[in-house]
C-alpha positions as CSV (number, residue, x, y, z in Angstrom):
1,X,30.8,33.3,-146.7
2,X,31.3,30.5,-143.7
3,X,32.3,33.1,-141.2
4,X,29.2,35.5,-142.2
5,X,26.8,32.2,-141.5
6,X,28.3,31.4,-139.0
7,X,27.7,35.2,-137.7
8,X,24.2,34.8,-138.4
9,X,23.9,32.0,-136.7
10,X,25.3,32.8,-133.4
11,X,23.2,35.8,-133.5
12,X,20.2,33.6,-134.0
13,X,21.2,31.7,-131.1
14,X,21.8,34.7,-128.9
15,X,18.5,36.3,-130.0
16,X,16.4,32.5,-129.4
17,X,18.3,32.7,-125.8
18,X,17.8,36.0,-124.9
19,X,13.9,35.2,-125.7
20,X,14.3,32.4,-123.0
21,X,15.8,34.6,-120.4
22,X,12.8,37.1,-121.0
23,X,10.2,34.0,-121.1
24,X,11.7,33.0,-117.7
25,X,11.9,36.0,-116.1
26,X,8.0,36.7,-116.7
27,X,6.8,33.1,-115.7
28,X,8.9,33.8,-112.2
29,X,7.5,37.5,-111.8
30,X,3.9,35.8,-112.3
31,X,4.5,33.0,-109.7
32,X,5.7,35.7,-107.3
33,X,2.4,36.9,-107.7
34,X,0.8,34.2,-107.0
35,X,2.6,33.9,-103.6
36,X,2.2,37.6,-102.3
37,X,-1.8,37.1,-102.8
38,X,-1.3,34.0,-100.6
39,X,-1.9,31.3,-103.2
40,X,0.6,29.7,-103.2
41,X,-0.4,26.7,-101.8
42,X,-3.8,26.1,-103.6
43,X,-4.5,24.0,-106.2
44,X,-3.2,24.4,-110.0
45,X,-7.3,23.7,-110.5
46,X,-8.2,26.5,-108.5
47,X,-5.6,29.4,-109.5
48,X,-6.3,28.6,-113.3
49,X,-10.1,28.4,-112.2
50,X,-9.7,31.7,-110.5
51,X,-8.0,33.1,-113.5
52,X,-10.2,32.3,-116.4
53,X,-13.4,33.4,-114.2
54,X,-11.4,36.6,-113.3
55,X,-10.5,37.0,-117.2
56,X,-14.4,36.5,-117.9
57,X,-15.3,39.2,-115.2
58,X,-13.0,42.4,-116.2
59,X,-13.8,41.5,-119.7
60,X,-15.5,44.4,-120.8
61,X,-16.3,45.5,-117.2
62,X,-13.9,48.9,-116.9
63,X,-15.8,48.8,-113.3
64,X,-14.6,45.5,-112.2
65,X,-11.1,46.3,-114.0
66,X,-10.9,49.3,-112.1
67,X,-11.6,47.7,-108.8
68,X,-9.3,45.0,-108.9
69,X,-6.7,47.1,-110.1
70,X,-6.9,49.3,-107.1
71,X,-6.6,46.0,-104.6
72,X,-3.9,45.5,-106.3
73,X,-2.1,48.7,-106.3
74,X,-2.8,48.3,-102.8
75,X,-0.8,45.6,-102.0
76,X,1.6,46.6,-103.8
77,X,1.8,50.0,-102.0
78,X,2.1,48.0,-98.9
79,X,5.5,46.4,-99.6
80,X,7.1,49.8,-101.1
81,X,7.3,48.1,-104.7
C-alpha cells in the first residue's frame, strides 16, 4: 500500500512539475514577443495598457482581429518562423 502512495505521489509531483515547465515555457514565448515588436524596453504600464485596450478593440471586431493578425503574420514571415 506504501509503495502504491508513494507511486501516486511521485506521479503527482511529476504531473505539478511538468505543468511548471509548460507555464514557463509560455511566459518566455510571450516575452519574446514582446521584444520582436520592439517593446521591450517600455514600461510594464504601457504594454499591459496596450494589451487590455488591444483586448477591448478585437473584442468582437473580426475586422480589427483580422488586421492585426495579418501584421502579425507579417512579421513573422519576415524572420522564416
Amino acid at each position: 500500500m506504501r509503495a502504491a502512495l508513494a507511486r501516486l505521489e511521485r506521479m503527482r509531483r511529476s504531473q505539478a512539475a511538468d505543468a511548471r515547465k509548460k507555464d514557463t515555457r509560455e511566459k518566455i514565448e510571450l516575452g519574446g514577443l514582446i521584444a520582436k515588436a520592439g517593446l521591450r524596453y517600455e514600461k510594464r504600464a504601457l504594454l499591459l495598457g496596450l494589451l487590455i485596450d488591444a483586448a477591448a478593440r478585437i473584442n468582437g471586431d473580426d475586422a480589427e482581429r483580422s488586421r492585426l493578425t495579418a501584421i502579425g503574420a507579417e512579421a513573422f514571415g519576415r524572420d522564416g518562423e
